[in-house]
N, C-alpha and C positions, 0 to 999 in steps of 0.2 A: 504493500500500500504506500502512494506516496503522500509525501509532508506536504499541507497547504501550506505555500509562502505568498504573502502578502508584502508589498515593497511599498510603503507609503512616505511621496516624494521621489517617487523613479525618473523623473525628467531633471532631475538633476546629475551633478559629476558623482557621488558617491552610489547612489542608487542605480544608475545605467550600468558601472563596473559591475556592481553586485549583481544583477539581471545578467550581464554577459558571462560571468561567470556561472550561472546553471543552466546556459545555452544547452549542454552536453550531459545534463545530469537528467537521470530517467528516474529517481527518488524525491522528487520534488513537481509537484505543481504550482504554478504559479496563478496566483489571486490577479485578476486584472479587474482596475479601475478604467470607469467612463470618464474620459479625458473634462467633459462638460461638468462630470460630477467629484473632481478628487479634490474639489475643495469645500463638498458637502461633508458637514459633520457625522452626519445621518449615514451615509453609503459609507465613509470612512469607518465608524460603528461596526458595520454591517461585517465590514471585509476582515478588518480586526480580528472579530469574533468567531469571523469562520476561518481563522484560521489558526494553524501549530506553533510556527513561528510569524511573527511581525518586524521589518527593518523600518526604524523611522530615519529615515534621511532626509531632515526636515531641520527650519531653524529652531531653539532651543522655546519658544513660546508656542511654536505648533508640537514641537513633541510632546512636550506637559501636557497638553489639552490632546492627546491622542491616548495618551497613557491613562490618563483622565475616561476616555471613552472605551475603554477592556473593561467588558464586564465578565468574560471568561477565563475565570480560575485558571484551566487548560494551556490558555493561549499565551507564548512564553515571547517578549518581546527586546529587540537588540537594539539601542537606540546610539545612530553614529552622531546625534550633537554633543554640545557641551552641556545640556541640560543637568543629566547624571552621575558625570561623571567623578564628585567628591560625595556622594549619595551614600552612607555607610550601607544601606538598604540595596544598593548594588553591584551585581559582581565587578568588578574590572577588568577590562575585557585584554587582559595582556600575560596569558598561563605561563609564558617563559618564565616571567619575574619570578616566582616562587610555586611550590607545592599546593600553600596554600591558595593563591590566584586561581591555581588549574582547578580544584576543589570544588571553589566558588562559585566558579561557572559551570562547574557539571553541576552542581546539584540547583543553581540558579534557574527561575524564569525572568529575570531583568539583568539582564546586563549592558554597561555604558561600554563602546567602543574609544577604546584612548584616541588623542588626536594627536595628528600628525608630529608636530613638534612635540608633542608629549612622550610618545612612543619614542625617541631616538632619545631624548631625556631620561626618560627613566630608565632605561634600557643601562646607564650608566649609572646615574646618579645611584638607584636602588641597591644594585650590587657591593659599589662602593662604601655606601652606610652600614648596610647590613654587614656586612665583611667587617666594618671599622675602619675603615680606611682611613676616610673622612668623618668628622664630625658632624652632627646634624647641623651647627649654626657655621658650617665652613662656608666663607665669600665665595660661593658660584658663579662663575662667570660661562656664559654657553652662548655659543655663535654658529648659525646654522643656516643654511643656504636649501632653496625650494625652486623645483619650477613653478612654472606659473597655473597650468591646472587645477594647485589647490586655493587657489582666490577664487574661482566659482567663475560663473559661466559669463560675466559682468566682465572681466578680468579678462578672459581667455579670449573672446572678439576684441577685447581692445589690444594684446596682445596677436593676434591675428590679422588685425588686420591692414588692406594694404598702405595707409594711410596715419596709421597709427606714429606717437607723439617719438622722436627721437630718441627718449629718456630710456624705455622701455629695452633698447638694445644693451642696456648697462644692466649692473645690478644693482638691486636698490632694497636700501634699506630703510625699515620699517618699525612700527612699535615705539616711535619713538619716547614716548610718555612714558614706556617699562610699566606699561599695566596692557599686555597682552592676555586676550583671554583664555590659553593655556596656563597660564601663571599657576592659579591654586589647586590646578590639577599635578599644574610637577611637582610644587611642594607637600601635598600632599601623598603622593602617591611615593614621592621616593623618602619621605620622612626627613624633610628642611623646615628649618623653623623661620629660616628668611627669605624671603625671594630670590632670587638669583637676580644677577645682570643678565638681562637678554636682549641677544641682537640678532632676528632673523634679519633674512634677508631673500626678495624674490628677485628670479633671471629670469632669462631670455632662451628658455627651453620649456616642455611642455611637462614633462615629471619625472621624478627623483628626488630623492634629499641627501643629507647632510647635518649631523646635528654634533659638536663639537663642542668638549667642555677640556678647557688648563688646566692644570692642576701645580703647585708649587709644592717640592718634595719636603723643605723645610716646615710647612703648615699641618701636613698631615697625620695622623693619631699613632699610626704604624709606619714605620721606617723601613718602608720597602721601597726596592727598585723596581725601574719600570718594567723592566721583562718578569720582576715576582709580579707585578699588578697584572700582567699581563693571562698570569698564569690562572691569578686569582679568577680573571673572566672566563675563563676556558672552564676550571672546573663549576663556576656558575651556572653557563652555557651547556654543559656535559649533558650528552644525547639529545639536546634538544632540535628539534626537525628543521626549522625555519629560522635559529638564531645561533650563528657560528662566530666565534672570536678569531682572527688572522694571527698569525705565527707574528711575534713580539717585530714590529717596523713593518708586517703587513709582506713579509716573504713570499714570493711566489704568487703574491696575487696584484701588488703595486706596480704601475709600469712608470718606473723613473720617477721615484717618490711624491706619486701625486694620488689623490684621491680625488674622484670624479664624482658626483653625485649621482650619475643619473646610469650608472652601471647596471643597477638594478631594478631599474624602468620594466613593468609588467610583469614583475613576480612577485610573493611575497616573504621573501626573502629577507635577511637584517645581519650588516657583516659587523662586529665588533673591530677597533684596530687601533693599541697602544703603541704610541709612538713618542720620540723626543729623545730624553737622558734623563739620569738619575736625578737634575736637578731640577727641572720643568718637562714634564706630563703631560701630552694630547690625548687625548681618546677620542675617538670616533666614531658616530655609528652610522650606516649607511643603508639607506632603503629606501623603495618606492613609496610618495607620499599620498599613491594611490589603492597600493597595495595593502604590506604589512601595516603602512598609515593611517587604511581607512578601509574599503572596502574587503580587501583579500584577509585583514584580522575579525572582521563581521564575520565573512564566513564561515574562519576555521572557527571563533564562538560557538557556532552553529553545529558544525560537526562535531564537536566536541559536548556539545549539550544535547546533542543527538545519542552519541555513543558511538560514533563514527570513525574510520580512518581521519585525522583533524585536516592530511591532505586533501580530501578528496575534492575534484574540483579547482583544486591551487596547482 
């Protein structure tokens, strides 16, 4: 028998990926909404209800008010905004982090899909705390690099198109206030008491990331070197399917000590990669901001609260 899925918000970037992703899958049906009616509350209801799983790929005031209309106990829902996701009431939709993450989400029916910059964030910061590495009030400083995809569809025609403003060929950075709205999600999720210094930044490509955090070997709680830290994320990382850590400077996979962001463009994938010297610390993590970022970690939620191969479909 297959799963009804219901994608509420599929004309959107997140929701389309999710949709094309169970192009191939014969264990899923998919819920279709009347394009006239998917911003009726009533039919939205309707589809909700009849269905196993719900994505809301929506902004964070229509998710509320979608979660708001489940009235079936049954009906287990993944929601990719920021509505959620500091929700103690919901899973965290990033099972790499810990045992307990993976736990959560199997036996959850709400889970918050992490965001983009969040995910290459925590992906470090988390290991690092837990480990001791760092202190929870350590001066985080994290500088991260996006195509343009994840600014939404506003974004990507102006970015697109043939006329479009000079500026746009650069990189350009953003956030400038330092109250981006991943903020209380990295600190929360990787256990910081202060915000960090964050400085995304979007390019002149259409997907992958980049999320890069310093570290200063003098400030940190344990006195390890870079290739111990290095280590430290590997046995983190150990067996895990979709998040691999690179041999200590990224051996064998760097071409001419550069990291690219957009290597991992269409999968959902996530490479870990310690680099510097014993006295200053890069790590970096690298992944699609379409993928492991957003849509391709819905998924594996999904498989994974299914009882699934978490692959299937990635």
């Amino acid at each position: 028998m297959a799963y009804k899925v219901f994608i509420d918000g599929k004309e959107g970037t997140t929701g389309l990926k999710i949709f094309e992703r169970f192009e191939n899958r014969t264990d899923i049906e998919i819920l279709q909404i009347d394009e006239a009616k998917r911003k009726d509350p009533g039919e939205r209801a309707r589809l909700i209800n009849s269905s196993d799983f719900t994505f809301l790929c929506l902004p964070d005031a229509a998710s509320i008010e979608a979660v708001s209309l489940c009235t079936n106990p049954k009906t287990k829902i993944i929601d990719a905004s920021t509505a959620h996701r500091t929700n103690p009431d919901w899973a965290y939709g990033f099972p790499e982090l810990s045992r307990e993450h993976r736990q959560k989400i199997q036996e959850s029916s709400r889970v918050a899909v992490p965001g983009c910059y969040a995910s290459g964030f925590a992906s470090i910061c988390f290991p690092l705390i837990k480990n001791g590495i760092i202190s929870p009030d350590y001066p985080v400083v994290c500088h991260a690099v996006s195509g343009y995809s994840g600014a939404g569809k506003k974004a990507i025609a102006q970015y697109e198109s043939p006329d479009r403003n000079p500026e746009l060929k650069s990189p350009r950075l953003y956030a400038l206030t330092q109250e981006h709205k991943h903020l209380p999600e990295m600190m929360k999720v990787s256990g910081l008491e202060f915000k960090p210094v964050f400085n995304p930044y979007i390019c002149d490509y259409f997907q992958g990331m980049s999320v890069t955090i310093p570290l200063y070997a003098r400030l940190l709680e344990k006195k390890l070197s870079a290739k111990e830290i290095c280590s430290v994320f590997k046995e983190h990382y150990e067996g895990c399917r979709f998040v691999k850590t690179a041999d200590f400077l990224g051996e064998g996979i760097l071409t001419e000590n550069f990291i690219a962001a957009n290597t991992l463009a269409g999968t959902n994938s996530m490479q870990i990669f310690v680099c510097g010297n014993d006295e200053r610390i890069v790590i970096t993590s690298r992944f699609d901001n379409l993928g492991k970022g957003a849509s391709g970690a819905a998924v594996q939620c999904m498989n994974i609260m299914m009882g699934i191969d978490e692959a299937t479909g990635l």
